[in-house]
C-alpha positions in Angstrom: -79.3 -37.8 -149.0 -78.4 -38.3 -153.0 -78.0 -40.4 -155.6 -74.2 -41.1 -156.4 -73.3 -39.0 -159.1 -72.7 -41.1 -162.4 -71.7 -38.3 -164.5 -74.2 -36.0 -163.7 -73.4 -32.5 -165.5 -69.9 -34.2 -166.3 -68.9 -34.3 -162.6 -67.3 -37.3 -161.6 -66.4 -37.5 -157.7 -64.8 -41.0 -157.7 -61.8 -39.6 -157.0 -62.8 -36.8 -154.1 -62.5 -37.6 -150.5 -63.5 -36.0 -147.3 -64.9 -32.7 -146.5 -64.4 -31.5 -150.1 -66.4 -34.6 -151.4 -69.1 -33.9 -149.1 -69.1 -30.4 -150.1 -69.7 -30.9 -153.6 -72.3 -33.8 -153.1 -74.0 -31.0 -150.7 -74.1 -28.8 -153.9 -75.5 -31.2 -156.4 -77.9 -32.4 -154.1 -80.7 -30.5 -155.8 -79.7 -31.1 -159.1 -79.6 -35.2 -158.6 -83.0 -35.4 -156.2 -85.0 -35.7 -159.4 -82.9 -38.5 -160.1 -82.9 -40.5 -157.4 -86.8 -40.2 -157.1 -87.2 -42.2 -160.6 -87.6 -46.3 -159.2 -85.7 -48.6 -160.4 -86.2 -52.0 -158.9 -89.8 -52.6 -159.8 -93.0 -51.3 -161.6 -95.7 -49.1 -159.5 -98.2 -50.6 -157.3 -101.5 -49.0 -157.7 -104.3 -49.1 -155.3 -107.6 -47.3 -154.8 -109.0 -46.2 -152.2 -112.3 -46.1 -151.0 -114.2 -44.4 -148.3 -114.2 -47.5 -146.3 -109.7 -47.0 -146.4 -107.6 -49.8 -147.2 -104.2 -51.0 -146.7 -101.8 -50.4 -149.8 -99.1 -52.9 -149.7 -95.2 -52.9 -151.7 -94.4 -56.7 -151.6 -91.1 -55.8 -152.8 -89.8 -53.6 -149.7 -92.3 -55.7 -147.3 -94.2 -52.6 -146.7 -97.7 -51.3 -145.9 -99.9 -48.2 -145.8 -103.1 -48.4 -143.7 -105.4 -45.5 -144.3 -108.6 -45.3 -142.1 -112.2 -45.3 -143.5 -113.0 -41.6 -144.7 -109.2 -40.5 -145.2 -110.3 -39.5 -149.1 -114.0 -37.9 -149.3 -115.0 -40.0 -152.2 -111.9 -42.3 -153.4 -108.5 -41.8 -154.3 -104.9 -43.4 -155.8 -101.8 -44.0 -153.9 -98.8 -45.4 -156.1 -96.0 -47.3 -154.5 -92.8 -47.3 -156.3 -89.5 -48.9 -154.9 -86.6 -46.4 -154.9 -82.9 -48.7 -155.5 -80.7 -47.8 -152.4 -77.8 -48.8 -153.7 -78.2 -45.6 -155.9 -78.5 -43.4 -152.5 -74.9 -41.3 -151.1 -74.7 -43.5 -147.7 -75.9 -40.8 -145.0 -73.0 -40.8 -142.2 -76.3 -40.7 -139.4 -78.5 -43.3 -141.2 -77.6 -46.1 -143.1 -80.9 -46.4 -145.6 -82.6 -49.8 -145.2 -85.4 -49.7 -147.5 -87.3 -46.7 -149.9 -90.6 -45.8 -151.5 -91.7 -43.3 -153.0 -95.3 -42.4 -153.0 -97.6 -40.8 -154.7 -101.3 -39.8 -153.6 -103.9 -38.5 -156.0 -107.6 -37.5 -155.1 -110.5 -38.7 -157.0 -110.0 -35.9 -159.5 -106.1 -36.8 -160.3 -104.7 -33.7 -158.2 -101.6 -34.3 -156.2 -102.8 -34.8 -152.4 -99.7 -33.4 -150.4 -101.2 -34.2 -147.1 -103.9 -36.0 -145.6 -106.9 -34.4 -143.1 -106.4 -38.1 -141.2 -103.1 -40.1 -140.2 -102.1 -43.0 -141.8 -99.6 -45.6 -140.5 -96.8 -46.5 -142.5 -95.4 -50.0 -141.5 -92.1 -52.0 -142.4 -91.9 -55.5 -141.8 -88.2 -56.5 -140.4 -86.1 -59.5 -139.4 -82.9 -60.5 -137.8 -81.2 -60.7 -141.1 -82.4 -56.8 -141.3 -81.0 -56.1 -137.9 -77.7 -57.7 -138.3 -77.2 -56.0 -141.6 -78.1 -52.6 -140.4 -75.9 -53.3 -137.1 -72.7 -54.1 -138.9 -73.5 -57.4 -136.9 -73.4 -55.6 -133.7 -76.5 -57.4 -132.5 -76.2 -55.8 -128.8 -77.6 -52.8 -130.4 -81.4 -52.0 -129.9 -83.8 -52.1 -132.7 -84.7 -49.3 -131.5 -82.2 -47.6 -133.6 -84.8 -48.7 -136.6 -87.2 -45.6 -137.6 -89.6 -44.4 -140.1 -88.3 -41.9 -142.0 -89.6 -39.0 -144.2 -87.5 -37.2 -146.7 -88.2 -33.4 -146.6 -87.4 -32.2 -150.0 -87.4 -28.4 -148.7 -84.4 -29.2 -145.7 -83.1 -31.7 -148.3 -83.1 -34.1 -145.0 -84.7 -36.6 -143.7 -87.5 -36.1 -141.2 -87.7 -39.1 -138.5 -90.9 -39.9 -138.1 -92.1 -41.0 -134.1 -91.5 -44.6 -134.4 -93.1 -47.6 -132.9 -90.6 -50.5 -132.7 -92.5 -54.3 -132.4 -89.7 -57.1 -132.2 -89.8 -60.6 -131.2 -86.6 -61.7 -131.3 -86.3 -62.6 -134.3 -89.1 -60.5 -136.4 -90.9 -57.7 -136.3 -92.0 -54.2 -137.4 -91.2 -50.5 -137.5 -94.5 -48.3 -137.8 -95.1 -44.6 -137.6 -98.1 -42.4 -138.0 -97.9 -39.5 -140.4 -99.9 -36.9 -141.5 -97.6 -36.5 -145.1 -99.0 -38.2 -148.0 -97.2 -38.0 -151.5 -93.5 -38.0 -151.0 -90.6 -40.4 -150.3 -90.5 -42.7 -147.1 -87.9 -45.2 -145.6 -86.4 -47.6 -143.1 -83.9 -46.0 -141.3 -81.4 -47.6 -139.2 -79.7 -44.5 -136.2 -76.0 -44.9 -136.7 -75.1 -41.7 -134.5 -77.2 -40.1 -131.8 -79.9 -40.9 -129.5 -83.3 -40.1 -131.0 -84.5 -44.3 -130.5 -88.1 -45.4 -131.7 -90.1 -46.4 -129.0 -91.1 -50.6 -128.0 -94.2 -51.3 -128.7 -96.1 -53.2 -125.5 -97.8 -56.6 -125.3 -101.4 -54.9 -125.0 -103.6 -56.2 -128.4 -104.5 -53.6 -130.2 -108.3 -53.3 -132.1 -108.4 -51.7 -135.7 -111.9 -51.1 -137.6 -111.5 -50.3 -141.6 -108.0 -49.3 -140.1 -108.3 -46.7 -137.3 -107.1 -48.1 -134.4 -109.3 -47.5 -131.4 -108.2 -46.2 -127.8 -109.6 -49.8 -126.1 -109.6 -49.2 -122.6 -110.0 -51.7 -120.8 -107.7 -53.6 -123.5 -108.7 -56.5 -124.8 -106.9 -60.0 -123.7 -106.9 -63.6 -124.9 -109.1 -66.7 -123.1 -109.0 -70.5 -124.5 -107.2 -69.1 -127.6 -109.6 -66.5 -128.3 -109.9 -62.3 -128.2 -112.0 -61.3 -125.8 -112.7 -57.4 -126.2 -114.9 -54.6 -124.4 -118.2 -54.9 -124.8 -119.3 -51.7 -125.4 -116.3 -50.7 -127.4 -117.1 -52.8 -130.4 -120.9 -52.8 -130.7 -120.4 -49.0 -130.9 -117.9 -49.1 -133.5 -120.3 -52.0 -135.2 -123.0 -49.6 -135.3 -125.2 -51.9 -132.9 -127.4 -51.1 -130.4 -126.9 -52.5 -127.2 -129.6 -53.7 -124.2 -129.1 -55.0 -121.3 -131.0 -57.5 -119.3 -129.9 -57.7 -115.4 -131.9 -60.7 -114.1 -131.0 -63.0 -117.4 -127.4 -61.6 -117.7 -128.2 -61.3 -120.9 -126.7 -58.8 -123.9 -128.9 -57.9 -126.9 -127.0 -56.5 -129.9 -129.0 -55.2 -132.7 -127.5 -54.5 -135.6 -129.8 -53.7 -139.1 -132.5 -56.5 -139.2 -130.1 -58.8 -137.3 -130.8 -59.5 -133.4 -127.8 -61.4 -131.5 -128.0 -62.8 -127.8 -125.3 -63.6 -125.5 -125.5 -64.9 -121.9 -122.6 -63.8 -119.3 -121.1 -67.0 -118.4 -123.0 -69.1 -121.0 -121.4 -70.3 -124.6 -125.0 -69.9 -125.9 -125.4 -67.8 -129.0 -128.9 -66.7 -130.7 -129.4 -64.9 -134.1 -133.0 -64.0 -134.9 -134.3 -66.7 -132.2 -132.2 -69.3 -133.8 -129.0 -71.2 -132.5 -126.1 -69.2 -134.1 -123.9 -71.6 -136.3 -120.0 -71.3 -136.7 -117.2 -72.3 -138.8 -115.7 -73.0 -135.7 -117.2 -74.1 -132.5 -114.1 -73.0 -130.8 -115.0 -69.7 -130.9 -117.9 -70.1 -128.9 -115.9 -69.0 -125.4 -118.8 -67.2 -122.9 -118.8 -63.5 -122.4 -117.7 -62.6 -118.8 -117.8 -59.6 -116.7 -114.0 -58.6 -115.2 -113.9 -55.8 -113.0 -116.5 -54.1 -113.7 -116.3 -54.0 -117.9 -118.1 -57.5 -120.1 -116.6 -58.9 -122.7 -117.1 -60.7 -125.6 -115.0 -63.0 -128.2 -114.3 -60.9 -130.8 -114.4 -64.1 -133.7 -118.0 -64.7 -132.6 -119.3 -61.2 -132.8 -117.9 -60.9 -136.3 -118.9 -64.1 -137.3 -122.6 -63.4 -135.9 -122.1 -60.0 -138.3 -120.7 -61.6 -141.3 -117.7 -58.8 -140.7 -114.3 -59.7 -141.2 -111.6 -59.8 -139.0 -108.0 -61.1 -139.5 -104.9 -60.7 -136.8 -101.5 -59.6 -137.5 -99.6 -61.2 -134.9 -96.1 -59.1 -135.2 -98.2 -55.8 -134.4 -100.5 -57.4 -132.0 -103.4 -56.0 -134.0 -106.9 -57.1 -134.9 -108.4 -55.9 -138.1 -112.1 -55.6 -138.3 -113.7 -54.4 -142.0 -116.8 -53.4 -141.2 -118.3 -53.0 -144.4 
């Protein structure tokens, strides 16, 4: 994959076809990468971040990096800058939806190649995307859609395992990935088999954006997530007591005491009534086979953490800082 020579050492391959023209863009390939990496469509994004993670976002190429609490020691720097496809040698296995390129830097300014923790690179996608892609062949699978890694040393791109989210009509491509500076895209399969995986319907739990292994999984009662007990007052950092002949759940957390009744909406803080932006969210905790669970919106509320839902991934984000 290369940038379309433009005059490049005063080789001009407009009028080369075939083999020999794929021959002599295999040769230059090394000599135009530098090239192609420059962006052209738009100016860097930079974010920080902290030990807490974050989520780095390119408006441009609706894309996102989510990096978990702890993946730099102190902080650090990632810069997103858009890469202009239309400046990319069209790949005969992938035609090249979107690029980035990225670059990580440690809280002293040195290049970070890799991180010690996964990240999760995520592209948003529509039907527009997958008809494009497609050649309007809309029978064909989004599936075909991956995450893809450009590794400079193969001069190739790496497919990243791929997580496929689709609705119909929208949806997302995301991948985990140990790589951290480098160049990253959406990649749609035009020959071959190697098809992302579908994501399943189960909601998924993210805090400072690690997701969690929640088993049981979580579920959705009166509008509302309901989520494993246990599961989140550990990752809350609260303690947890249990009284048997009031069904009642004790979670302390700092100064802050919170009590919930199975089967009742009532909420206490520190001996008072608990008040909510929305009374809605008041839905009783309840005990199913075995596991209790709680409404997620009312915990966090009762915690002053935040929490927000992204409902094309299925995913609730808890900050819990």
């Amino acid at each position: 994959m290369i940038i379309e020579n433009d005059g490049i050492g005063g080789l001009d391959l407009k009028g080369i076809q075939g083999k020999s023209r794929v021959m002599l863009l295999g040769l230059t390939a090394a000599i135009v990468m530098s090239s192609w990496l420059a962006p052209v469509t738009a100016d860097a994004a930079v974010h920080t971040i902290g030990k807490n993670g974050a989520v780095c976002k390119e408006e441009a190429l609706d894309l996102r990096f989510e990096l978990s609490a702890n993946t730099f020691k102190a902080s650090g720097k990632v810069d997103l800058e858009p890469v202009d496809v239309s400046k990319l040698v069209p790949d005969e296995r992938y035609y090249v939806t979107r690029v980035v390129k990225a670059s990580f830097s440690n809280s002293g300014g040195n290049y970070v190649p890799s991180l010690d923790k996964p990240m999760r690179v995520i592209f948003h996608i529509s039907d527009v995307d997958h008809k494009r892609a497609s050649q309007m062949q809309t029978q064909l699978p989004v599936n075909r859609f991956s995450v893809g890694f450009w590794n400079e040393a193969d001069k190739a791109w790496e497919l990243l395992p791929s997580r496929v989210f689709w609705d119909g009509r929208y949806g997302a491509i995301e991948a985990e990935t140990g790589h951290a500076s480098g160049v990253y895209a959406l990649l749609w399969l035009q020959r071959g088999d190697a098809l992302s995986t579908s994501a399943g319907d189960s909601i998924r739990i993210a805090v400072d954006y690690e997701l969690l292994n929640a088993n049981p999984a979580p579920y959705v009662k009166e509008g509302r997530t309901m989520v494993p007990l246990r599961l989140v007052a550990g990752r809350l950092k609260a303690d947890l007591n249990w009284t048997g002949s009031e069904q009642r759940i004790d979670l302390v957390r700092g100064l802050d005491t919170v009590q919930l009744w199975v089967g009742k909406p009532d909420v206490m803080k520190n001996k008072k009534p608990l008040l909510v932006s929305d009374q809605s969210a008041i839905v009783a905790p309840e005990i199913v086979n075995g596991t209790t669970y709680v409404p997620l919106r009312l915990i966090s509320e009762a915690f002053g953490v935040k929490v927000a839902w992204d409902g094309v991934t299925k995913t609730v984000y808890i900050q819990n800082y």
